[in-house]
C-alpha positions in Angstrom: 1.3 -10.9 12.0 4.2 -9.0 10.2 6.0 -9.1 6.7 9.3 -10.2 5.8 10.7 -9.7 9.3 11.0 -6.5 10.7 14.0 -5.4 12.1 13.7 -6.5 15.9 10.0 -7.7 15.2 9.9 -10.4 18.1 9.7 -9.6 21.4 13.1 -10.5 23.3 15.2 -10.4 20.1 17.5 -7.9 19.5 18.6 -7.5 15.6 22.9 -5.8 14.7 21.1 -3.4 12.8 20.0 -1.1 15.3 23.4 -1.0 16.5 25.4 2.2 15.9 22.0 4.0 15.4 21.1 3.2 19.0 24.6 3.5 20.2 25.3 7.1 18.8 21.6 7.9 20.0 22.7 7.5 23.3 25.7 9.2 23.3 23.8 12.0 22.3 21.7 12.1 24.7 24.3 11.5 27.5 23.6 8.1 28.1 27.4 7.5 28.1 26.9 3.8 30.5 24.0 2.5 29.0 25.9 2.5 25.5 28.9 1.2 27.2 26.9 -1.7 28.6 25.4 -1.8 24.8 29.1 -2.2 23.4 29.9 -4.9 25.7 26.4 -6.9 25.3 27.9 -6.8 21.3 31.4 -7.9 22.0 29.9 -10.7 24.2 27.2 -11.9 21.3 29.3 -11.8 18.5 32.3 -13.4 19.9 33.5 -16.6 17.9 33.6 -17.3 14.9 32.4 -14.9 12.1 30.7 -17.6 10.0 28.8 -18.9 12.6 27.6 -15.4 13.5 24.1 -14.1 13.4 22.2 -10.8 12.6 19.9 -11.6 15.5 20.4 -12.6 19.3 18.2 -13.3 22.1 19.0 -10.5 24.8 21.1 -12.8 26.9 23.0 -13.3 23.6 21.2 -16.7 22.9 21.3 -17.8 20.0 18.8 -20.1 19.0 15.8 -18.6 17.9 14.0 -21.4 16.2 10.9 -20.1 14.3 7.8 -21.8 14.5 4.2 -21.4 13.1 1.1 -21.5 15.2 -1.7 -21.9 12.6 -4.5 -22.6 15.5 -4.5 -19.4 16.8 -6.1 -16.7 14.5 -3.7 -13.7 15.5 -5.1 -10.2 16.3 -8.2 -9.7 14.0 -7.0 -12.1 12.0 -3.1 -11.4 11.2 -1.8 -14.8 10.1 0.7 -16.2 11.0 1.3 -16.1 14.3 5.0 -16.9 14.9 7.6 -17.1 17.9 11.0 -17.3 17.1 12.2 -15.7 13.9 14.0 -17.6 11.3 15.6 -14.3 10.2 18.2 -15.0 12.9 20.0 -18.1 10.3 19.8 -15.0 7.0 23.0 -13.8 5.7 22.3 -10.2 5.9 25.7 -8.2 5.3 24.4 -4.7 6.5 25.1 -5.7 9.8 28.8 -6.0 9.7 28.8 -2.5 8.5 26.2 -1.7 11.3 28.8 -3.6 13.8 31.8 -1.4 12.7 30.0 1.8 12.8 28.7 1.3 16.4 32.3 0.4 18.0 33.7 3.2 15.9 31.0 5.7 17.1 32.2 3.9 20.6 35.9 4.8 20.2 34.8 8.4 19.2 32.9 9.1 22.3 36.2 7.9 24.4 34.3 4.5 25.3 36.4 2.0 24.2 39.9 0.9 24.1 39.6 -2.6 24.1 42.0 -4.8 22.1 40.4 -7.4 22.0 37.1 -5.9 20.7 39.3 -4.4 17.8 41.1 -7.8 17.5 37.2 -8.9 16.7 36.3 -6.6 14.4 39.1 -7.6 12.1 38.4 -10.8 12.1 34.8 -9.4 10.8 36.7 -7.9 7.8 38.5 -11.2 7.1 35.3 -12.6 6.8 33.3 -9.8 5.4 36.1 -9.6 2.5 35.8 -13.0 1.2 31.3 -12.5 1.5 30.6 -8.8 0.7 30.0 -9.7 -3.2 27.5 -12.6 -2.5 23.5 -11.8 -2.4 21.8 -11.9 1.1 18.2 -11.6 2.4 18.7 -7.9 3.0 17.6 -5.3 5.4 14.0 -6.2 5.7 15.1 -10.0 5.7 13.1 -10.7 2.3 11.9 -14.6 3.1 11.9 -14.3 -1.3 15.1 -15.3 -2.3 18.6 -13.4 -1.5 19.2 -10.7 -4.1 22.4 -8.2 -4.3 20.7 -5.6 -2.4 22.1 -1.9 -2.5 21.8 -0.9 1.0 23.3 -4.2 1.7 26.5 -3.7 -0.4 27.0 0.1 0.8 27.0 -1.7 4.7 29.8 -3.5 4.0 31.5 -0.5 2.3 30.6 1.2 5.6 32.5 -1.6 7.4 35.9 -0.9 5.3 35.3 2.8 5.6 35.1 3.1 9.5 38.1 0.2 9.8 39.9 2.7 7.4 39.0 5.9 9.8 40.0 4.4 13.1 43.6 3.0 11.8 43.4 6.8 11.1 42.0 8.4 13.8 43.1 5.9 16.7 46.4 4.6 15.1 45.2 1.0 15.4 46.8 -1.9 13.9 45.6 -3.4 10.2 45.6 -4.0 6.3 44.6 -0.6 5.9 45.7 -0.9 2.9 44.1 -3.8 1.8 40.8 -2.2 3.7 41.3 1.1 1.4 41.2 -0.8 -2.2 38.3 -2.7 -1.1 36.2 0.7 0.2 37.2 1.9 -3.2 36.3 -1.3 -5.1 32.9 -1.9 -3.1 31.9 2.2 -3.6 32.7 1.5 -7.4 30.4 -1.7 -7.5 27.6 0.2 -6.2 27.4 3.1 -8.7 28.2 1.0 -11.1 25.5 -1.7 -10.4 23.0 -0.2 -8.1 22.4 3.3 -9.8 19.8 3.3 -12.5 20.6 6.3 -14.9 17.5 6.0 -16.5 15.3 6.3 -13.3 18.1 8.9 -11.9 18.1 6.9 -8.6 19.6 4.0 -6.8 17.9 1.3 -6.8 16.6 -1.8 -4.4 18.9 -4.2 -5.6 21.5 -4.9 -8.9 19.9 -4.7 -12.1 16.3 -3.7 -10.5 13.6 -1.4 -11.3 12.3 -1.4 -7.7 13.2 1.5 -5.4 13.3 0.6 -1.7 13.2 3.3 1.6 16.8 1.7 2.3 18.2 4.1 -0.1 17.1 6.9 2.0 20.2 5.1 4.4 22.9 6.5 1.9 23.9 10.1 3.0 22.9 9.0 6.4 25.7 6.6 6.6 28.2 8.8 4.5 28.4 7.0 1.0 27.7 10.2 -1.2 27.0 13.4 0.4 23.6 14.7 0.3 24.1 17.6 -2.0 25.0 14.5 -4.9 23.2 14.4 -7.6 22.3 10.6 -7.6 21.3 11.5 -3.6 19.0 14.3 -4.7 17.6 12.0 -7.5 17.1 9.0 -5.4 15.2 11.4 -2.8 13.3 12.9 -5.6 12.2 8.9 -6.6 11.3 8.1 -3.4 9.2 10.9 -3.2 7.5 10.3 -6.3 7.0 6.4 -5.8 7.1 5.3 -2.4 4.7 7.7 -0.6 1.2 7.0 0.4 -0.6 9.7 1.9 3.0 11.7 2.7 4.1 8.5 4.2 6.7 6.4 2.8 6.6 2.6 2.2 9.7 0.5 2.2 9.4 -0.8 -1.0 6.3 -1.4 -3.5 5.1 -5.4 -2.1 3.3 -6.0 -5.5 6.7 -5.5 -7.7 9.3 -7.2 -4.7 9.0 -10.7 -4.6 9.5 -11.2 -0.2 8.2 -14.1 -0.1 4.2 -12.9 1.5 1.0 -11.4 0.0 0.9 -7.9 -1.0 -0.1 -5.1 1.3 1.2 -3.5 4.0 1.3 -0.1 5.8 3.6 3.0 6.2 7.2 2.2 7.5 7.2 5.0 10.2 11.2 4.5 10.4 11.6 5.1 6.9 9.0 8.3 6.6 11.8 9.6 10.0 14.6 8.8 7.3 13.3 11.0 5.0 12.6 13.7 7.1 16.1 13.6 7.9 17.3 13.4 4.4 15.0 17.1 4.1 16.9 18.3 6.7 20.5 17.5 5.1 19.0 19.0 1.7 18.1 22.5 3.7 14.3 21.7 3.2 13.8 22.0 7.2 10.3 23.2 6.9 9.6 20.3 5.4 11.2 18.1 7.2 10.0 19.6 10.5 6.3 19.3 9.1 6.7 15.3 8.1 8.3 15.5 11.8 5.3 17.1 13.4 3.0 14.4 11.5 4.5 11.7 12.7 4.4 12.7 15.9 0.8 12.7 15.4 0.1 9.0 14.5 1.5 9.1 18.5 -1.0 6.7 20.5 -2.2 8.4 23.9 0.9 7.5 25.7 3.6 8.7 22.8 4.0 5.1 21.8 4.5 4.3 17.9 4.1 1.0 15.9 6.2 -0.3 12.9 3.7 0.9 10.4 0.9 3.3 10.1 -2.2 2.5 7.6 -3.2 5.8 5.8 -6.5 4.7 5.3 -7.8 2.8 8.0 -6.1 5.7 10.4 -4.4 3.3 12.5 -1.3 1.6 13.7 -0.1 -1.8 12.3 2.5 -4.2 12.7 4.8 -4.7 15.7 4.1 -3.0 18.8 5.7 -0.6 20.1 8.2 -0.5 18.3 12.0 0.0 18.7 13.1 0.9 15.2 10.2 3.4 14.9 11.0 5.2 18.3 15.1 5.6 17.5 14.4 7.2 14.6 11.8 9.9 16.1 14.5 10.5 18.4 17.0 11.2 15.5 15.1 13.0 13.7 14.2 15.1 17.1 18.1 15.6 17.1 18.3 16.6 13.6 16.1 19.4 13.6 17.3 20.7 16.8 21.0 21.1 16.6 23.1 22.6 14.5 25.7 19.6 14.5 22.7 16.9 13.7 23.4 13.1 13.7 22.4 12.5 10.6 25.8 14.8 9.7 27.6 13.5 12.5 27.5 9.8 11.7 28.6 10.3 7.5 31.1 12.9 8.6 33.9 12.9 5.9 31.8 11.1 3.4 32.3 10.0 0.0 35.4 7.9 0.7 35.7 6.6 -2.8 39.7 6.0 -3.2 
């Protein structure tokens, strides 16, 4: 069984999100073909129409994914529901237009695409994104509780204008840059108005909340604010103080967010990765490379990591293995180990604001 979705939860189902953050990973790590075959499995899924797009395809770029209950079987020790499909694939979830235009910029960086037609797609995106961005959606951990005006969801589509912005600079490719510029500036001003809670000193999981959320941890990461920023340090500091359990950090508190399942649930090993990295941009390394070393830890005996991690019981939970969990361990790897660390690479010249 599993909570409000994970990222790429069901087997043979492959979720925008991981995009650039898989895509730059292999870069990295010299995998220039595989994330060349990556960019061109996107290009083919997405094609069409934006509206009728989807934050979730079958790896042959299917896309039906119908979701269906199967209340006779009792699940491993008793994890109900048992589910194939996963109706997360028909949830507006904005963060992945943002995730879409960071990976096929991180592309055009690494001198792997020159396609016009894939740039003739992504502004289409931005058409579509432009007349969406300020509506709520189901969110990053596609929340099956109502759609909300998640943070982390709003600075994805600021990502989006930002890295359409940077490649009509960078690549001198055709567009309302413009156009693209006010609305960076006006989403960035939305956020800091709406999603920063001066009175918690933190950002915050979605407009007018209380809750914090691991997503935050996402915000220098992606280049928003730079690390060293005070609401970046405070929201850090919050998530430090109120997400943790046992030096592990949950994505959100499930007795205050309303996702639509009980209560409960374990340690999201992605986001306790996230906030090693966010150490390493403050100059905390040793920190950072101890939460690192732990993690590697909750390793089974071949190296393989699930979604979560139960302080308590000791064990693994959730989704298994895990995709999400394993591309960030090999981020943070990165991170600690070079002096030029993704984490940097992928906000380079942050805090576009104007």
């Amino acid at each position: 069984g599993e909570r409000g979705g994970a990222r790429n939860g069901e087997c043979g189902e492959w979720g925008l999100g991981e995009g650039a953050v898989a895509r730059l990973g292999r870069v990295n790590a010299g995998y220039v073909d595989e994330a060349g075959a990556w960019r061109g499995w996107l290009r083919r899924a997405i094609a069409g129409s934006p509206a009728q797009g989807q934050m979730m395809y079958g790896l042959g770029g299917e896309r039906r994914l119908p979701e269906l209950e199967l209340d006779w079987l009792p699940g491993y020790e008793r994890s109900r529901p048992v589910r194939i499909g996963n109706a997360a694939a028909g949830q507006l979830q904005l963060d992945v237009y943002g995730e879409v235009m960071d990976a096929f910029y991180q592309a055009r960086c690494a001198d792997l695409d020159h396609n016009h037609e894939a740039w003739a797609l992504q502004s289409v995106l931005l058409d579509h994104l432009e007349t969406i961005w300020d509506q709520p959606d189901e969110g990053i951990w596609e929340i099956r509780g109502g759609r909300q005006h998640f943070t982390h969801s709003k600075v994805m589509a600021w990502v989006a204008f930002d890295r359409a912005v940077r490649s009509v600079a960078a690549f001198g490719l055709p567009g309302p840059v413009d156009r693209w510029r006010r609305l960076r500036r006006d989403l960035h001003e939305d956020i800091c108005r709406n999603g920063f809670d001066g009175e918690l000193n933190s950002f915050v999981q979605a407009y007018g909340s209380k809750r914090l959320d691991a997503s935050l941890l996402l915000l220098p990461l992606v280049g928003f604010l730079p690390p060293e920023d005070a609401r970046i340090r405070g929201t850090v500091a919050a998530v430090e103080q109120r997400l943790l359990s046992d030096g592990l950090v949950l994505r959100y508190d499930t007795a205050e967010t309303q996702d639509g399942l009980p209560p409960g649930e374990g340690a999201f090993l992605a986001c306790s990765f996230w906030l090693a990295d966010n150490l390493v941009l403050q100059g905390r390394r040793s920190e950072a490379r101890n939460l690192f070393e732990r993690l590697l830890d909750l390793r089974n005996d071949v190296g393989l990591l699930a979604e979560q991690y139960d302080p308590l019981a000791r064990r693994q939970l959730g989704n298994f293995p895990q995709a999400f969990s394993h591309l960030a361990l090999a981020d943070t790897a990165r991170n600690l180990s070079l002096s030029q660390c993704p984490a940097d690479q992928r906000g380079r010249q942050r805090h576009h604001s104007s």
